[in-house]
C-alpha positions in Angstrom: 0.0 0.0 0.0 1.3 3.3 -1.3 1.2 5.9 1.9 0.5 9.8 0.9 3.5 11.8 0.9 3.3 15.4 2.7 5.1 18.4 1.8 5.6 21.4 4.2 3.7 24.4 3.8 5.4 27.6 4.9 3.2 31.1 5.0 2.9 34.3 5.8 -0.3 35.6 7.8 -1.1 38.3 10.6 -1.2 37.2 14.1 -4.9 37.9 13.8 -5.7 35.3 11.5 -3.3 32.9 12.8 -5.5 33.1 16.5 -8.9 32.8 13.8 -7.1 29.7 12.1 -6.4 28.5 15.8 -9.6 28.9 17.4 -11.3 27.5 14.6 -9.4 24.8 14.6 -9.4 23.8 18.9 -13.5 25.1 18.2 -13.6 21.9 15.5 -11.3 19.3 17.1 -9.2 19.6 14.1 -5.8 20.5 13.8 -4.6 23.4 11.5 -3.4 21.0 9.0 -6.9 19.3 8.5 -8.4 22.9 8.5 -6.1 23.9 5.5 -6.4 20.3 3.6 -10.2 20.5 3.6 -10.6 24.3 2.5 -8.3 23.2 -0.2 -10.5 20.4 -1.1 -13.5 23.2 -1.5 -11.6 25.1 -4.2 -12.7 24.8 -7.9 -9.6 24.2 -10.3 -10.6 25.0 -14.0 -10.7 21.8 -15.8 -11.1 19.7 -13.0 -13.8 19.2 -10.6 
């Protein structure tokens, strides 16, 4: 079975919507890297669906 390889993601935000990503995040019982991986799932690509 082939595992999924993970990359690391390196940004730049305010501290103010680092504490939103946080919060959200404890407020889910997710972590910020499941946050990230679903809105990224939401996004429309063209060509793709």
């Amino acid at each position: 079975m082939k595992k999924d390889l993970k990359v690391r993601l390196s940004l730049r935000i305010t501290p103010k919507r680092k504490e939103k990503l946080e919060q959200y995040a404890t407020e889910n019982d997710k972590t910020i890297t499941q946050v990230i991986e679903e809105l990224i799932d939401t996004l429309s690509v063209q060509g793709k669906e």
